[in-house]
Backbone as CSV, one residue per row, in Angstrom:
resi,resn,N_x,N_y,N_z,CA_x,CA_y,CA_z,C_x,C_y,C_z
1,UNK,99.407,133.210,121.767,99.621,133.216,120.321,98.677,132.244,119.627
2,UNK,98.281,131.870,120.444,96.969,130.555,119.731,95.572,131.060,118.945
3,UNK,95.843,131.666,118.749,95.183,132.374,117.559,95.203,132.281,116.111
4,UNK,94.166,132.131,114.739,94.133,131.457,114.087,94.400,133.022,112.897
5,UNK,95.049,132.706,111.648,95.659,133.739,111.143,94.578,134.677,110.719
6,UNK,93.783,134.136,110.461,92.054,135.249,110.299,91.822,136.372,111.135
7,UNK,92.768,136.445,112.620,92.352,136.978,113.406,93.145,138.158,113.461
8,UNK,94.285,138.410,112.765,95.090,139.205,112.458,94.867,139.908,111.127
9,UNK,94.909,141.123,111.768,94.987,142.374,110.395,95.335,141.878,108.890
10,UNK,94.660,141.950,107.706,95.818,142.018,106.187,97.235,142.471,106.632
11,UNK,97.999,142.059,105.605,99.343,142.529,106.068,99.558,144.116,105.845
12,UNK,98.532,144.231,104.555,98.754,145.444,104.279,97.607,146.360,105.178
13,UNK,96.971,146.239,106.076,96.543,146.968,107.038,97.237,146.721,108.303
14,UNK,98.349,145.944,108.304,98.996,146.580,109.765,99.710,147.832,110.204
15,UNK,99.190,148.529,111.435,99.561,149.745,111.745,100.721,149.877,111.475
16,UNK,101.863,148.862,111.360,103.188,149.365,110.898,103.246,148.079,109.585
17,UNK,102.624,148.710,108.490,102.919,147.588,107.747,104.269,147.633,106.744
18,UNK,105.006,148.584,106.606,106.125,148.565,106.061,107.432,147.679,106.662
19,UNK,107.218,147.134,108.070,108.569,146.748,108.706,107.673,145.470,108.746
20,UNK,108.697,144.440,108.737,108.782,142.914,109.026,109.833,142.884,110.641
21,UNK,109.315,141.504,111.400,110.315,141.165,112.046,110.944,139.597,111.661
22,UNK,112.300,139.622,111.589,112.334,138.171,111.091,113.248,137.063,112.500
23,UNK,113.195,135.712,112.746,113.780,135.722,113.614,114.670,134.596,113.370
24,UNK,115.756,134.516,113.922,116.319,132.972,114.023,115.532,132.201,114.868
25,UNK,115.721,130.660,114.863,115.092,130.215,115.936,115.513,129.772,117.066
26,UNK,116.722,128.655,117.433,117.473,127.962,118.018,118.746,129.185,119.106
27,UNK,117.756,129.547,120.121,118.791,130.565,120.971,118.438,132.021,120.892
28,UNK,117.119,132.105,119.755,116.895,133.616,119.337,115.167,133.586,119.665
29,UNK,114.481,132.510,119.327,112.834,132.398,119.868,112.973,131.234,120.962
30,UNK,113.754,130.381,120.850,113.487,129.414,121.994,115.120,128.708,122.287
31,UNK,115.323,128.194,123.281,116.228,127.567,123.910,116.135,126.326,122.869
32,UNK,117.826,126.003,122.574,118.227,125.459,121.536,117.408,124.020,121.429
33,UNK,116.718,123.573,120.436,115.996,122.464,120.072,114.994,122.427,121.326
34,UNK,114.666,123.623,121.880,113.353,123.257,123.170,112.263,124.075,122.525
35,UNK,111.225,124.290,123.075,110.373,124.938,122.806,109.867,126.517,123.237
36,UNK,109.418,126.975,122.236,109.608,128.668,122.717,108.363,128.838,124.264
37,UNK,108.986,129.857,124.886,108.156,129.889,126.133,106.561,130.529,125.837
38,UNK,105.711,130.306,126.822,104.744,130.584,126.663,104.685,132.130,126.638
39,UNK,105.292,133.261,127.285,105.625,134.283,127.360,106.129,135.192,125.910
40,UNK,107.130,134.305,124.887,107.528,134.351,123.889,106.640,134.444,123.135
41,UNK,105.572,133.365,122.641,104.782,133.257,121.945,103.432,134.464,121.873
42,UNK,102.964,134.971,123.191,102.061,136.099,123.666,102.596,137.034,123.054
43,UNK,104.310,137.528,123.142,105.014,138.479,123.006,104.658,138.643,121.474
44,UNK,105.093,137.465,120.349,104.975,137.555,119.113,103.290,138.177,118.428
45,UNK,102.538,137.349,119.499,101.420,137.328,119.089,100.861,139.108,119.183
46,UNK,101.516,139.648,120.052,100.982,141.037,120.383,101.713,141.964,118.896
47,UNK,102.984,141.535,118.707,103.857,142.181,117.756,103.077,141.986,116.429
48,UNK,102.622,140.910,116.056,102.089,140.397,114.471,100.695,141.307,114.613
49,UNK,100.118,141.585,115.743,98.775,143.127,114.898,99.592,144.054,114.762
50,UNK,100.716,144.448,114.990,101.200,145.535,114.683,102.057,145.246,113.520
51,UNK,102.535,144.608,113.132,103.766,144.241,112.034,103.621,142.969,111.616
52,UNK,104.060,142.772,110.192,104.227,141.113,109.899,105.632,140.601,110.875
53,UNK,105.380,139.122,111.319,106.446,138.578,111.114,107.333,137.430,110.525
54,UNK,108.342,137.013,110.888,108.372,135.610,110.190,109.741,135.046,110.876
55,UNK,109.809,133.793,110.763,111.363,133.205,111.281,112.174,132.572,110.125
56,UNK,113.465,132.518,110.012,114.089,131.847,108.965,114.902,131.017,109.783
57,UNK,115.157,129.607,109.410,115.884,129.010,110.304,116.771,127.564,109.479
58,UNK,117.991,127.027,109.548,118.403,126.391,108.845,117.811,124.965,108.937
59,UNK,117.027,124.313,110.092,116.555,123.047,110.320,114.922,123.280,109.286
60,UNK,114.659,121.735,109.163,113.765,121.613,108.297,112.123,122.215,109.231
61,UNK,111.075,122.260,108.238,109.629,122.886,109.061,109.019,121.900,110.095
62,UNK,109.616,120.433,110.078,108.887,119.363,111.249,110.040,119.862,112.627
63,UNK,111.189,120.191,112.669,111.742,120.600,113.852,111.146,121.873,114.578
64,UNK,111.012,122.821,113.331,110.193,124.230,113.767,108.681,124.162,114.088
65,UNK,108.230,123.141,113.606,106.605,122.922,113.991,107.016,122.071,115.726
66,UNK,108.176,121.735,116.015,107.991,121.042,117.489,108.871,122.120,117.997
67,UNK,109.380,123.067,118.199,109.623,124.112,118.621,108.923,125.494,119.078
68,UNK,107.992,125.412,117.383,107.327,126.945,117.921,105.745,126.652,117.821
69,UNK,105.078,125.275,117.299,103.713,125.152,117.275,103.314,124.086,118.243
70,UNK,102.110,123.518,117.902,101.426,122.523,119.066,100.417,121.961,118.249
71,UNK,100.261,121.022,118.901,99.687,119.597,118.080,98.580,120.374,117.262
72,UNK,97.889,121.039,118.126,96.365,121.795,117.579,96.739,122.870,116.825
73,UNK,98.084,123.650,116.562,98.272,124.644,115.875,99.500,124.395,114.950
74,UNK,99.715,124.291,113.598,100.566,124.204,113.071,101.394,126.331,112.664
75,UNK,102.575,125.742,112.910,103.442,126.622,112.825,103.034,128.144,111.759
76,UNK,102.610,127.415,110.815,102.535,128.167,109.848,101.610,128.900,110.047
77,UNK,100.336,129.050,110.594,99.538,129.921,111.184,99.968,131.340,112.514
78,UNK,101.034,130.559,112.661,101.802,131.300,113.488,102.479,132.723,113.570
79,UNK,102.532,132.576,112.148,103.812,133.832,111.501,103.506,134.230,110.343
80,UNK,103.374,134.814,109.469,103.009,135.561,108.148,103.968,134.901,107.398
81,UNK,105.514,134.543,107.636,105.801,133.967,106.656,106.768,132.942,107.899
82,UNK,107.163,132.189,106.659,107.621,130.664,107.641,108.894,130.233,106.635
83,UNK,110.260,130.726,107.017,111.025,130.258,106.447,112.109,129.261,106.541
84,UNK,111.578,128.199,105.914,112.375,126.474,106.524,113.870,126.226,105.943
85,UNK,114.806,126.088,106.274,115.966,125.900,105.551,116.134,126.894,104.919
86,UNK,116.682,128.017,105.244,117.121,129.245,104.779,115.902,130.098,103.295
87,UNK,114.918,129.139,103.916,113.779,129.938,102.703,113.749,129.185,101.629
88,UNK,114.286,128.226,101.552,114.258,127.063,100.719,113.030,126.312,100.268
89,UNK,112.771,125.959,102.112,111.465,125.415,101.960,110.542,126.570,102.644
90,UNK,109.630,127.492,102.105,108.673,128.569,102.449,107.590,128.776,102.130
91,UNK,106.418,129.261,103.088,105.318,129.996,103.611,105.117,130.895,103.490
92,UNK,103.837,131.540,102.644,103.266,132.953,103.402,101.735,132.307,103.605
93,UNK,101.276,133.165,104.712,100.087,133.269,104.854,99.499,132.222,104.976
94,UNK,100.551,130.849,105.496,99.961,129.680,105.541,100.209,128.740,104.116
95,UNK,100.621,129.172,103.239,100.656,128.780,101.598,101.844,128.376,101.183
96,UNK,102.383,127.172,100.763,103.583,127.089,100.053,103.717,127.583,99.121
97,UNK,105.069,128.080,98.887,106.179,128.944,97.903,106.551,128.127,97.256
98,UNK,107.160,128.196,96.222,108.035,127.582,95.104,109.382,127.210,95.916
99,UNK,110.100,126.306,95.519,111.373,125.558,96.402,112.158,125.199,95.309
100,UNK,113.494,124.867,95.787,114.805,124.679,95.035,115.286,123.155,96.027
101,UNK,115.918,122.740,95.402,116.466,121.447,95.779,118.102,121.779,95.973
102,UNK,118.962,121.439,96.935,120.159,121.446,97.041,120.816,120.285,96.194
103,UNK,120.638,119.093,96.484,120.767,117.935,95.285,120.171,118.242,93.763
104,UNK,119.491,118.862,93.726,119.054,118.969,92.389,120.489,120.077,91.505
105,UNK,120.763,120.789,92.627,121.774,122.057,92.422,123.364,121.398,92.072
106,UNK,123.710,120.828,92.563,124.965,120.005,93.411,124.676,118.874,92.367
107,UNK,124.128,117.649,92.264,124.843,116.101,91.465,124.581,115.731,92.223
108,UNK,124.309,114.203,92.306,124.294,112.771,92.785,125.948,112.718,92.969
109,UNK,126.566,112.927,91.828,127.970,112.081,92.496,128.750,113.382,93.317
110,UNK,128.583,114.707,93.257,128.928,115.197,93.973,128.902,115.145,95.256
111,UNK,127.735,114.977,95.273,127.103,115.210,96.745,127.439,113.745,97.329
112,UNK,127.758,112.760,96.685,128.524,111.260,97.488,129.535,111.962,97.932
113,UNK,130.516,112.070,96.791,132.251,112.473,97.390,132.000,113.024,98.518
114,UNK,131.452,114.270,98.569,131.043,114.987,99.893,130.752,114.875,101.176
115,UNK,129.791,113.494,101.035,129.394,112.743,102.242,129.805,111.835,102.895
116,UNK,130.699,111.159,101.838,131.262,110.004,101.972,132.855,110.570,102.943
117,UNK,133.362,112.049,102.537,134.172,112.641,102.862,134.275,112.713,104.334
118,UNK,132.931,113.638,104.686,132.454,113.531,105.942,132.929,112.731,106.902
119,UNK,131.898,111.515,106.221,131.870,110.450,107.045,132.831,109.772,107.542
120,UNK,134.153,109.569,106.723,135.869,109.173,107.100,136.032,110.632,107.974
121,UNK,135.729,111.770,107.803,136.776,112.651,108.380,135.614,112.397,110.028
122,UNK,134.415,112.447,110.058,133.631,112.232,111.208,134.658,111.161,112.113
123,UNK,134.950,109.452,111.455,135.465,108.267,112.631,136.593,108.606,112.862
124,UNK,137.380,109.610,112.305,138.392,110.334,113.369,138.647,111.153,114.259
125,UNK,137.326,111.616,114.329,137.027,112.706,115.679,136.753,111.896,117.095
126,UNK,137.354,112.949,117.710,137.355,112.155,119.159,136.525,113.258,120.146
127,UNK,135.009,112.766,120.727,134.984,113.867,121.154,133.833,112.994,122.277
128,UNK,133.386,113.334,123.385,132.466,113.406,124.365,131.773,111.762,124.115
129,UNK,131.001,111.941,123.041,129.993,110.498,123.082,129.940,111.077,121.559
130,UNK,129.521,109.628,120.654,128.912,110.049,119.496,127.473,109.046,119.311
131,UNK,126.627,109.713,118.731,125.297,109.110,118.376,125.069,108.605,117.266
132,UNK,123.454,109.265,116.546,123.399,108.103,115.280,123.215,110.049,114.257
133,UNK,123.191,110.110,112.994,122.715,111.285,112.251,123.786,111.738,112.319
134,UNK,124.904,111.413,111.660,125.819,112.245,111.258,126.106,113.621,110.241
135,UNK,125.537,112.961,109.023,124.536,113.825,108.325,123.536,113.837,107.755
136,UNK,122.618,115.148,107.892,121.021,114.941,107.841,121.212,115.769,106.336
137,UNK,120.317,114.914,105.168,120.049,115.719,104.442,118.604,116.496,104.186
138,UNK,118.920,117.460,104.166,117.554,118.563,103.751,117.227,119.182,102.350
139,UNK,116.316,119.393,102.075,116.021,120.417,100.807,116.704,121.090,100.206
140,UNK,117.429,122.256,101.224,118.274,122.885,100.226,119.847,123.075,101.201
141,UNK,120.239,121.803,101.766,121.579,121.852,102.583,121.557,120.702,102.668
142,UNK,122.825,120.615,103.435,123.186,118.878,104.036,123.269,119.856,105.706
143,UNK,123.371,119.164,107.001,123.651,119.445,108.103,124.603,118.656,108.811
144,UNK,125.876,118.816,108.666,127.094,117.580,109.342,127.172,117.916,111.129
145,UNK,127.262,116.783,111.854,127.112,117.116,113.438,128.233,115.962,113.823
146,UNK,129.316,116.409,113.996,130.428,115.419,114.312,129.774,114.502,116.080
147,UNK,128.951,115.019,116.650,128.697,114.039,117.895,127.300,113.356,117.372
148,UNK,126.336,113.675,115.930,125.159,113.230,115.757,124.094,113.842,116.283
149,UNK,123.299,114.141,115.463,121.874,114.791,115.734,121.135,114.334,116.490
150,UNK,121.029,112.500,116.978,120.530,112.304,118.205,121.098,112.154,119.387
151,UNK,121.853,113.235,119.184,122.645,113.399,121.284,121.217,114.100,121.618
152,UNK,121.304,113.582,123.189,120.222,114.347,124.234,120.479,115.236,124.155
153,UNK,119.660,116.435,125.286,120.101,117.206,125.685,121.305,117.889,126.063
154,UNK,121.463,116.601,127.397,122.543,116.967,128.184,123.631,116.412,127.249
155,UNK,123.576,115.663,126.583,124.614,115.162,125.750,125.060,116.594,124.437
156,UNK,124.639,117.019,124.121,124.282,118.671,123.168,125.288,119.354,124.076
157,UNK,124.479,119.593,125.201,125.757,120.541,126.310,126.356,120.278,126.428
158,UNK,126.956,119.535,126.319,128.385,118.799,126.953,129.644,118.536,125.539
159,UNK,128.483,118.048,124.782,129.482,118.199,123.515,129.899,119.809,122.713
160,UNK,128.579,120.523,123.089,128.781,122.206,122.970,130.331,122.847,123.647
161,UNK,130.397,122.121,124.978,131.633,122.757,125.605,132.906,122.378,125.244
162,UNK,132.451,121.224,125.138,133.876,120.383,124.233,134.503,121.000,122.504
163,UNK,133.720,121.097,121.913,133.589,121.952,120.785,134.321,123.264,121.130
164,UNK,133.890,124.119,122.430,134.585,125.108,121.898,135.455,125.560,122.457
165,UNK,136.411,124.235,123.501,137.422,123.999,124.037,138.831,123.543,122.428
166,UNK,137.939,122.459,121.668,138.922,121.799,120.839,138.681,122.420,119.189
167,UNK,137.645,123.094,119.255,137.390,123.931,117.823,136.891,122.937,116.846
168,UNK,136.408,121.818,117.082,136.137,120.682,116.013,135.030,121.308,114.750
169,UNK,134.315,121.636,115.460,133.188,122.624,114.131,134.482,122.970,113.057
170,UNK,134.958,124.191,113.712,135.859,125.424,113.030,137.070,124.646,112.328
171,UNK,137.641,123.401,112.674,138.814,122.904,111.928,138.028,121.745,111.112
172,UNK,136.763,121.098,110.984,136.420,120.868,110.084,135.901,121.401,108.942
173,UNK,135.238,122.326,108.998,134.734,123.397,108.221,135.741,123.782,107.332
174,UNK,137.010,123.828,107.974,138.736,124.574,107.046,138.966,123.447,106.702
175,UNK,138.877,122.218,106.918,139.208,120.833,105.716,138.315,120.855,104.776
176,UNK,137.041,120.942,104.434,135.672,120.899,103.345,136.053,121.840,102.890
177,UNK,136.516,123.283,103.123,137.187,124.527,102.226,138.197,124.001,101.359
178,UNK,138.722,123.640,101.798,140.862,122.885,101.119,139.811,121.509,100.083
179,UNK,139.323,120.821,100.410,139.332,119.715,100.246,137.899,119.940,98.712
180,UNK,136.587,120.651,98.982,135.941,121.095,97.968,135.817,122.468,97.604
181,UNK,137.002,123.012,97.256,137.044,124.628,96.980,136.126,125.102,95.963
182,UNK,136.387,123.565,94.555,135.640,124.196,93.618,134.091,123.649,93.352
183,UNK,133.397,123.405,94.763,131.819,123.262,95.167,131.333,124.370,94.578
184,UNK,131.442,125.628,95.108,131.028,126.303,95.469,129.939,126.734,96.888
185,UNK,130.463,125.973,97.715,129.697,125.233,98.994,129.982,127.066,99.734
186,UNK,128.842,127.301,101.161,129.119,127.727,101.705,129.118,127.022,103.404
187,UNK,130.239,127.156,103.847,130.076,126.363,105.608,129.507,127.133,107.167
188,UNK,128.416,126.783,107.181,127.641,127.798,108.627,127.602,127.099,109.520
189,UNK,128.581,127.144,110.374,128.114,126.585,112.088,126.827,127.488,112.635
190,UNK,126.488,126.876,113.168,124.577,127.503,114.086,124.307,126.396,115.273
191,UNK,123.915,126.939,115.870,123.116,125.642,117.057,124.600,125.111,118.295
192,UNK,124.284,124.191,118.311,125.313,123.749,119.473,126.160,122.596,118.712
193,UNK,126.170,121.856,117.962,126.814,120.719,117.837,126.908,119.903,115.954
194,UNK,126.246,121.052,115.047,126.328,121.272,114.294,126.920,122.334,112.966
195,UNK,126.966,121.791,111.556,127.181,123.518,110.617,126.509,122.594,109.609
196,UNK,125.886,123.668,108.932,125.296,123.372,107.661,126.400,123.794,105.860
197,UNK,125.544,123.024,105.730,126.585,123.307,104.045,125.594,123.652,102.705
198,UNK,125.785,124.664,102.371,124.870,124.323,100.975,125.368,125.533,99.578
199,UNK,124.941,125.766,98.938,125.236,126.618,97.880,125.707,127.842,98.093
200,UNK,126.494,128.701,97.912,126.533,129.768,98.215,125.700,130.861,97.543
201,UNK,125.139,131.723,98.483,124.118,132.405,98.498,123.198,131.619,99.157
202,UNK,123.170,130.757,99.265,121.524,129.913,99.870,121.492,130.020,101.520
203,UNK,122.561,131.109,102.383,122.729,131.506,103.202,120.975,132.037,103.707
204,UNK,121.335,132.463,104.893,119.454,133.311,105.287,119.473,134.234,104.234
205,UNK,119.713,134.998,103.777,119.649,135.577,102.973,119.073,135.605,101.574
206,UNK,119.023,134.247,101.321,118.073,133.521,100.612,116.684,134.129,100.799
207,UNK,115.809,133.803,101.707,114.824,134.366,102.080,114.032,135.747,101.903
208,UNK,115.038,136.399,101.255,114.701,137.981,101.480,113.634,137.945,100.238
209,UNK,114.470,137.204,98.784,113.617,137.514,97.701,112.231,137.105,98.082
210,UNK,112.126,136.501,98.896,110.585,136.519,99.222,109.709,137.343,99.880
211,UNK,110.409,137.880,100.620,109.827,139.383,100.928,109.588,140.279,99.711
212,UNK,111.080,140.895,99.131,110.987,141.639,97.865,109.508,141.139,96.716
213,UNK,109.141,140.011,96.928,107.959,140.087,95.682,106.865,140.435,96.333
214,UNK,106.986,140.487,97.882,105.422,141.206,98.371,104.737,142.197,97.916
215,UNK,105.818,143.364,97.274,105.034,144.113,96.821,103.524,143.537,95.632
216,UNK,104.071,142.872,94.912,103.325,142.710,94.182,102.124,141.599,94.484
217,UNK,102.236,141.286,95.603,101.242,140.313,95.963,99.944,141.221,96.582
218,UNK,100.752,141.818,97.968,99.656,142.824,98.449,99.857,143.940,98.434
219,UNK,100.889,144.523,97.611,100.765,145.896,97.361,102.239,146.543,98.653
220,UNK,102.372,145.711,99.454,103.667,145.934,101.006,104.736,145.749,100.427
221,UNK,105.702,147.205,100.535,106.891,147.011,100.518,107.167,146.812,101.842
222,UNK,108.398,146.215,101.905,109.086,145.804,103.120,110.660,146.477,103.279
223,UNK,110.255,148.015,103.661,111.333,149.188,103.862,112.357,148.678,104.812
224,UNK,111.516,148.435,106.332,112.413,147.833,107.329,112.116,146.371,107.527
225,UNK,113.302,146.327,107.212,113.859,144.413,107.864,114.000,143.874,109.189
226,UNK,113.926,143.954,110.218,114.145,143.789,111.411,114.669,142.344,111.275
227,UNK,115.879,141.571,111.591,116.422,140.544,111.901,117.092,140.639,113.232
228,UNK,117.024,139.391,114.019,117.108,138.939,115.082,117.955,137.703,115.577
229,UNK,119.153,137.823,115.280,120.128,136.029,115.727,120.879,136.504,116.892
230,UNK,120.979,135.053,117.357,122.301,134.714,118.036,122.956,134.385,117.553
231,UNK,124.103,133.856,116.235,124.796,133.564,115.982,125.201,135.120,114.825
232,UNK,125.343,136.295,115.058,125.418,136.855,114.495,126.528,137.619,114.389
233,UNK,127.656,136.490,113.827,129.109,137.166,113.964,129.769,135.964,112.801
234,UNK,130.904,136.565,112.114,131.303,136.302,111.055,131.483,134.564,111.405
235,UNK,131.493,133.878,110.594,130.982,132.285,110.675,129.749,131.967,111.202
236,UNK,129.166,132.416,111.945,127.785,131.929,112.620,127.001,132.052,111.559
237,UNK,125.747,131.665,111.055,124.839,131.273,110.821,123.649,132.398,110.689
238,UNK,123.954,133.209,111.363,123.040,134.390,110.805,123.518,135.842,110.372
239,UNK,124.912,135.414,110.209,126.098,137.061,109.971,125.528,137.496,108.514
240,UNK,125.165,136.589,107.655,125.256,137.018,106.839,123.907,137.740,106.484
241,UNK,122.965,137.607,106.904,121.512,137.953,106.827,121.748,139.225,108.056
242,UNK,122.117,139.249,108.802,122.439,140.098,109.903,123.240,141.344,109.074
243,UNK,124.204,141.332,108.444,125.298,142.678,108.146,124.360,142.957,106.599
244,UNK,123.491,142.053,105.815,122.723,142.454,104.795,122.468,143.805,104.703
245,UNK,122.829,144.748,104.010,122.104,145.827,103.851,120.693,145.797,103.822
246,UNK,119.918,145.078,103.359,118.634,145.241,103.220,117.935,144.797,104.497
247,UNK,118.606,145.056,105.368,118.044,144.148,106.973,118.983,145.504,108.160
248,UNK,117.888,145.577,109.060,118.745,146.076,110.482,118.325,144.759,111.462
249,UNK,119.888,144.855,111.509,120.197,143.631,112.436,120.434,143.742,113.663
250,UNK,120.242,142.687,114.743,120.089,142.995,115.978,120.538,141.371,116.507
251,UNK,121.774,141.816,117.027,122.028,140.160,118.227,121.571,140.145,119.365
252,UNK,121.185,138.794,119.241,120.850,138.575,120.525,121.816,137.376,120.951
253,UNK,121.063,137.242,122.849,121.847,136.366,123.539,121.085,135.433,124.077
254,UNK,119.765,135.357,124.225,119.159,134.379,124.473,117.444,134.900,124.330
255,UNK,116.615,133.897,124.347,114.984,133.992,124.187,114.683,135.485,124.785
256,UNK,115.194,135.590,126.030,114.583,136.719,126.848,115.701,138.160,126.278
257,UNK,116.718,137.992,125.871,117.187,139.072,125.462,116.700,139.783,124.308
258,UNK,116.346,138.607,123.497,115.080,138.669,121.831,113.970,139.898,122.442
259,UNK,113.025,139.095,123.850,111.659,139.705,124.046,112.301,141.044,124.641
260,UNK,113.351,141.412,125.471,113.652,142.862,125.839,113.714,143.840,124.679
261,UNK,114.429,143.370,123.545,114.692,144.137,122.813,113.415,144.681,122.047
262,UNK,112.825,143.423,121.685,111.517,143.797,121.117,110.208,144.573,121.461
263,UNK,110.423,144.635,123.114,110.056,145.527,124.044,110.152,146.636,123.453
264,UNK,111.523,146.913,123.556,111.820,148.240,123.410,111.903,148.959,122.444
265,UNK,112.083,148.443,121.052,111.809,148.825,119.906,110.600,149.562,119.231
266,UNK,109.647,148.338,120.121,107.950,148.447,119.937,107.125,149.142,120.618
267,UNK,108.454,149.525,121.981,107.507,149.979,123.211,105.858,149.188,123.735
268,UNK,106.515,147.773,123.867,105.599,146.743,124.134,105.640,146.676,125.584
C-alpha cells in the first residue's frame, strides 16, 4: 500500500467509481489499537484502483496515523477519504474538510457537570487495574474508559473480559442516560475498554454528508456505500452507520474476516 496517492486513478476514473468502501478501524482493519497487517494494507491497496476508499473511526487521526500509516507515509495518502472522529475531523484526497467542535456544540459548563460526573461515578468502579486517561477529550466527542486509556495491552484484555462478565460499559452508559437526558448526548461503546459520547447524530453517520457533496466536487455519485464494522449491532459503535439506508452493511469479526469478505465481493 506504500504508494503515493498520484499513483491511483481520479476517483472519477475508477473502474468502479460509483461504490465507496468505508471501514471501521479497531477489529475491522487492524487488531484493536495494533497495527493493520502487512497483507491488509496490499489488500486495500489493490481495492483503491478499483474503487475509492475510506475509514471512519471514533479515535482521533494521530491514533489512526499509528495504526494504519508509517513514519514515511502519513495516513491520509492512504485512503481517498480519512474520517477522524466520526467525520468530525476529515480528509479527502489528502486535504482537510471543514470541522465542528463538540465543546463548541455542548458549553463549557455543560461539558464540566458531565465530566466531573464521570469522574465520581469512574472512583466507584471496581474493576481489574485502573490507569491514567479516564476521559480523553476530542473534537467532536469526549471518550470515557472506566480502566483508562493507558492500560497495556494485556491489561485492555483482561479488562475487556471483565467488562463483559460485570457489564460496566452497559450500566454506565444507563446512568449518563437517567442522569443527562436533556444533553441530547448519544452513548457508543466500540473498542475493548471504552464508549464515546457526543451529539446525537454525530454518530458514523456523520460522515456520509461528505460523501453526498462529491458529486459536486468530481462529478461521483456515491450509489453504493459499502461499510464494514465489528461492532455492528444495536449499542456498538458502528450499528448505526451499518443499518443506514444509504450504506450496505457488512459485519465483521476480525481483520481477516474484513479481507475474506472483500475477496469475495471484489473477486480479489
Amino acid at each position: 500500500m506504500a504508494e503515493a496517492t498520484s499513483v491511483y486513478p481520479p476517483l472519477e476514473a475508477r473502474p468502479i467509481k460509483n461504490t465507496i468502501c468505508l471501514f471501521d478501524v479497531d477489529g475491522t482493519l487492524t487488531p484493536a489499537r495494533l497495527h493493520a497487517s502487512p497483507e491488509m494494507l496490499q489488500l486495500l491497496s489493490a481495492l483503491r484502483h478499483k474503487c475509492a476508499i475510506g475509514f471512519v473511526g471514533g479515535s482521533d487521526l494521530v491514533k489512526q496515523q499509528e495504526q494504519l500509516g508509517t513514519p514515511a507515509l502519513p495516513v491520509t495518502t492512504l485512503f481517498d477519504f480519512c474520517f477522524s472522529e466520526n467525520g468530525l475531523t476529515a480528509y479527502r484526497l489528502g486535504e482537510r474538510l471543514a470541522s465542528t467542535t463538540f465543546i463548541g456544540w455542548l458549553g463549557e459548563e455543560k461539558y464540566k457537570k458531565l465530566v466531573n460526573f464521570c469522574l465520581r461515578y469512574i472512583s466507584e468502579i471496581e474493576c481489574p487495574v485502573k490507569r491514567g486517561t479516564f476521559v480523553e477529550f476530542r473534537n467532536g466527542m469526549i471518550n470515557i474508559s472506566p480502566v483508562g486509556r493507558n492500560a497495556s495491552v494485556e491489561e485492555r484484555n483482561e479488562y475487556e473480559k471483565y467488562d463483559k462478565q460485570h457489564n460496566i460499559r452497559t450500566k454506565f452508559v444507563e446512568v449518563l442516560k437517567k442522569e443527562f437526558g436533556d444533553y441530547g448526548l448519544t452513548y457508543s461503546i466500540g473498542g475493548q475498554i471504552s464508549f464515546d459520547v457526543f451529539p446525537t447524530g454525530w454518530d458514523k453517520t456523520y460522515c456520509l454528508q461528505h460523501l453526498e457533496t462529491e458529486k459536486n466536487l468530481s462529478g461521483v455519485e456515491y450509489t453504493t456505500i459499502h461499510f464494514f464494522g465489528d461492532k455492528a449491532y444495536k449499542g456498538g459503535n458502528d450499528w448505526e452507520i451499518y443499518e443506514d439506508k444509504r450504506t450496505t452493511g457488512h459485519a465483521v469479526k476480525s481483520p481477516e474476516d474484513t479481507m475474506q469478505k472483500l475477496k469475495e465481493i471484489f473477486e480479489m
